[in-house]
N, C-alpha and C positions, 0 to 999 in steps of 0.2 A: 859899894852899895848894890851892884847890882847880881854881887855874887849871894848875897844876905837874900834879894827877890828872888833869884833863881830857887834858893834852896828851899825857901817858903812855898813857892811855887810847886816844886817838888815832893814837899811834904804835902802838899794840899791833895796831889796825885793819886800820892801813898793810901793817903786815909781812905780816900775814895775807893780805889782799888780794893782797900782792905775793908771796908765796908759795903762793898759790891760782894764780894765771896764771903765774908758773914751773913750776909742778906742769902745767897745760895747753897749755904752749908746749914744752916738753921733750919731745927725741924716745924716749928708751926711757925702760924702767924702772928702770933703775939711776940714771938722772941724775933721773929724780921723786925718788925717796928722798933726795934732798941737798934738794931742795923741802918736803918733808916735816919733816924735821931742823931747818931752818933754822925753820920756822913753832913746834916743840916749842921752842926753846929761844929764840928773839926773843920771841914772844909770852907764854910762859908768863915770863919775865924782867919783859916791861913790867906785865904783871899782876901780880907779886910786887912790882916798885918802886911801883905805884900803890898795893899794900894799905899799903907802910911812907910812906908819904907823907898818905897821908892818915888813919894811925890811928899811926902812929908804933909802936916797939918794943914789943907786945903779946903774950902769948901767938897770939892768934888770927893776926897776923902771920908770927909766928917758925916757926906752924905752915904756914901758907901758904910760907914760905922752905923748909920742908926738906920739903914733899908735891914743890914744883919742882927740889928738890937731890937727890929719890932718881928724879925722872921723869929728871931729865938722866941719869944711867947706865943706865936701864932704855931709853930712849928710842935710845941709842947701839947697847947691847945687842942692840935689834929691830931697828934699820937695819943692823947688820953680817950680821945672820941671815938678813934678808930679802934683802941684796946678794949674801951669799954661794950663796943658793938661787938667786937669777937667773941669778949664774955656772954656777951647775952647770949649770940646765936649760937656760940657751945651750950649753955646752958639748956636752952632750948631742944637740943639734939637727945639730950640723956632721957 
């Protein structure tokens, strides 16, 4: 079991990582925010599969699943908002 958390743990790393240098190889702002999104929802995922893997269906799990199930629509939420505010102030530029 605890070879299964390690790697999850791992992959959680990866993402981030890989999501950190997407975030700084991306030329505007609107394509970082898909860097961003992608790190909220891979990373906070592998952290929630590592807490049920290694403590199995717990309250303190179950709670860890729905902190990451109300960050997934909030997390949507502020990337549409903040995409949407890039559009404008591009717009606004021309």
């Amino acid at each position: 079991m605890s070879l299964a958390v390690d790697c999850t743990l791992a992959a959680a790393i990866l993402a981030a990582w890989l999501g950190a240098i997407a975030f700084g190889r991306l030329a505007t702002p609107l394509e970082r925010v898909h860097a961003v999104t992608f790190i909220n929802v891979v990373v906070g995922g592998a952290f929630v599969l590592a807490a049920f893997l290694s403590e199995g269906v717990t309250v303190r799990t179950l709670k860890c699943a729905l902190i990451w199930l109300v960050m997934l629509p909030m997390g949507a939420l502020l990337s549409h908002a903040t995409g949407r505010a890039l559009h404008l102030r591009d717009g606004e530029r021309r």
